[in-house]
C-alpha positions in Angstrom: 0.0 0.0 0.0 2.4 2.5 0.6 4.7 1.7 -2.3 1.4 3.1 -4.4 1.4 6.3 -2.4 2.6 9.7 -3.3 7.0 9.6 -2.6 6.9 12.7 -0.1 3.8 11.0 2.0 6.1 7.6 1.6 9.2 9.7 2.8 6.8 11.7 5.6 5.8 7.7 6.4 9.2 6.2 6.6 10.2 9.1 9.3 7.3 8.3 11.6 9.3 5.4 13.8 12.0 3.0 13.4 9.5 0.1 12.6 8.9 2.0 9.6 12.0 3.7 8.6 12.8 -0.5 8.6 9.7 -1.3 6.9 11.3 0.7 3.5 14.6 -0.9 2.2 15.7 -0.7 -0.9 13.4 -3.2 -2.6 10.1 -1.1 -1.4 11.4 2.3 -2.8 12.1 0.7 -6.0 8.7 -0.5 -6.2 7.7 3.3 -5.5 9.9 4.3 -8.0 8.2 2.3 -10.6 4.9 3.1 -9.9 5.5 6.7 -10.5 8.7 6.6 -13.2 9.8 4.5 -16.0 12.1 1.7 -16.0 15.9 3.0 -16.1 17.9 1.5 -18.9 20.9 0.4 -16.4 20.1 0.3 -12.4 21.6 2.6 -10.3 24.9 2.3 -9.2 25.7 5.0 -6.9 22.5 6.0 -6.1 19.5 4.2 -4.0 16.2 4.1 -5.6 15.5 6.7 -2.4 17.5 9.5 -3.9 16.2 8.8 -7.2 12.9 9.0 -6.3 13.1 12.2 -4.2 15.7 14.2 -7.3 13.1 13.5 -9.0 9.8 14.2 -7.1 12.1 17.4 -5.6 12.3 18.7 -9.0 8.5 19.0 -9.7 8.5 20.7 -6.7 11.1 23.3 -7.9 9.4 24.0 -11.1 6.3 24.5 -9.4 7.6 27.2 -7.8 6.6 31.2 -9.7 8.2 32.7 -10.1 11.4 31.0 -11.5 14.7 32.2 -10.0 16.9 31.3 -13.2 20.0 31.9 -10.9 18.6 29.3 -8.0 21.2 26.5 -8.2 18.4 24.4 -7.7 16.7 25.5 -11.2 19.8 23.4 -12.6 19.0 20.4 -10.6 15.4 20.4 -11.6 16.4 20.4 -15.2 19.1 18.4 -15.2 16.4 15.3 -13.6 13.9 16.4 -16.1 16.4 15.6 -19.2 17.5 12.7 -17.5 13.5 11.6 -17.2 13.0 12.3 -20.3 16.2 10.6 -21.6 15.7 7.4 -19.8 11.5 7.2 -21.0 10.5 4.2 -22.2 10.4 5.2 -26.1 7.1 4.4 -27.9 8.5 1.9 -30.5 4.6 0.6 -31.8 2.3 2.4 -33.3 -0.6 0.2 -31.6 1.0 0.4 -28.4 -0.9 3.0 -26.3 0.5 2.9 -23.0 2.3 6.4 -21.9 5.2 6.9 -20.2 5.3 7.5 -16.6 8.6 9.8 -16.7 7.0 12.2 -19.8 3.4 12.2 -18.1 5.5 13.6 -14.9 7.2 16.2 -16.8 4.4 17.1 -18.5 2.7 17.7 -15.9 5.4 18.9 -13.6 6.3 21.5 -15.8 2.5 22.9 -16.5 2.1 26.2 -15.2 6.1 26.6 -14.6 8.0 29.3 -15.5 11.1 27.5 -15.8 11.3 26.9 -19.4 11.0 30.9 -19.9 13.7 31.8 -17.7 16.8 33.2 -19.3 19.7 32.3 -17.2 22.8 34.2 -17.7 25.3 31.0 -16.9 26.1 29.3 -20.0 25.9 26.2 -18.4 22.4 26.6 -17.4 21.6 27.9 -20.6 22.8 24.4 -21.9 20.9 22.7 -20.2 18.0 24.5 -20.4 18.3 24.4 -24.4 18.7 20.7 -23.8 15.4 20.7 -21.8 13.3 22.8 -24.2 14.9 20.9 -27.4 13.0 17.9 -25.8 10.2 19.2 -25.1 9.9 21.4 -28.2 9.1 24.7 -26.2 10.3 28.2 -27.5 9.6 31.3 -25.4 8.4 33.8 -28.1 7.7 33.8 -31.5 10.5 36.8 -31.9 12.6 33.5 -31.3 12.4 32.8 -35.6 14.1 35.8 -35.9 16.8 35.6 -33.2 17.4 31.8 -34.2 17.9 32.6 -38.2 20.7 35.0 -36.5 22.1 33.1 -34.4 22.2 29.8 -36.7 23.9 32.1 -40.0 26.3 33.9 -37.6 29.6 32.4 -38.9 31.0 32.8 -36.0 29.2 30.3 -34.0 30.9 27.6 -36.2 34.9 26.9 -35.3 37.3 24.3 -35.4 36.9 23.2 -31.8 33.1 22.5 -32.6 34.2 21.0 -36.2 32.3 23.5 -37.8 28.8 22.2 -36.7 26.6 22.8 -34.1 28.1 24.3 -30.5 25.9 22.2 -28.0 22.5 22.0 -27.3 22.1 25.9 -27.3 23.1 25.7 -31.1 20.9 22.8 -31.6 17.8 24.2 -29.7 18.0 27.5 -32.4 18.6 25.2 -35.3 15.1 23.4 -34.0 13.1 26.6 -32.6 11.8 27.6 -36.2 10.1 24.3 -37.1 8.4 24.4 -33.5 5.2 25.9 -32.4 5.9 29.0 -30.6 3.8 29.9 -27.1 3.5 33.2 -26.4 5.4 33.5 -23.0 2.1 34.3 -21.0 0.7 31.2 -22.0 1.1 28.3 -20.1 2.7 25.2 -21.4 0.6 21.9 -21.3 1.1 19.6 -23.7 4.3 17.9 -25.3 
């Protein structure tokens, strides 16, 4: 029963006595795990399925909050477990198979109503992986984006040697992408992926 429950009322559970802080090992947060995610290609290694399950239920919590700090530190922990849920979802290989994954119904849903995938952070790094996070998704902020992304993907001087002359990274790739996408008004929140 409380492998089906939500992971922070499992958590709040498991911290109510000893009896039940034994009651969860590993094999009972896996089975939480499951219920809410997808299958990972390869098990853990480092990690327990604990921490897994709270990275990721922490970062719905994150980009629920509004508005988005695109500094926080904790923006680029949230993102970084959304690409890796969305990285890691079980791929929909047959056309008559209509079962969804558990890991892009979270994100979906974890990121409607967010501001993250507007904010404009500053870092580079963040901006990576931000780009990496809307290239999967297929968000744009504006639709003065076209514009911006036909400059920035012409610009010669995006393409060098150390890049061999192609795309720099997802923030390359995400501009290279953002004109075939439908673009949502920044106001508008983003439901559906």
């Amino acid at each position: 029963m409380v492998q089906f429950a939500r992971p922070s009322d499992a958590a709040a559970f498991s911290r109510t006595s000893h009896a039940a802080a034994a009651l969860f090992t590993d094999f009972l947060w896996q089975n939480s795990f499951l219920n809410h995610f997808d299958t990972p290609p390869t098990p853990p290694p480092s990690e327990s399925w604990q921490s897994l399950l709270a990275r990721n239920w922490n970062a719905q919590v994150i980009a629920q909050r509004t508005p988005s700090d695109p500094e926080n530190p904790a923006n680029a922990v949230a993102i970084a477990s959304f690409v890796t849920m969305l990285m890691e979802a079980k791929p929909h290989t047959e056309p008559e198979d209509d079962t969804v994954s558990k890991s892009i119904n979270f994100v979906k849903d974890a990121l409607a109503g967010s501001t993250i995938l507007n904010s404009q952070p500053q870092n580079s790094a963040e901006a990576h992986r931000l780009s990496h996070l809307r290239c999967l998704t297929g968000f744009t902020v504006t639709s003065e984006s076209r514009s911006l992304s036909r400059s920035f993907v012409y610009t010669l001087s995006n393409y060098y040697a150390a890049n061999q002359w192609g795309p720099g990274g997802w923030r390359h790739i995400e501009h290279i992408v953002c004109p075939h996408l439908i673009h949502w008004p920044a106001h508008v929140a983003y439901n559906d992926f």
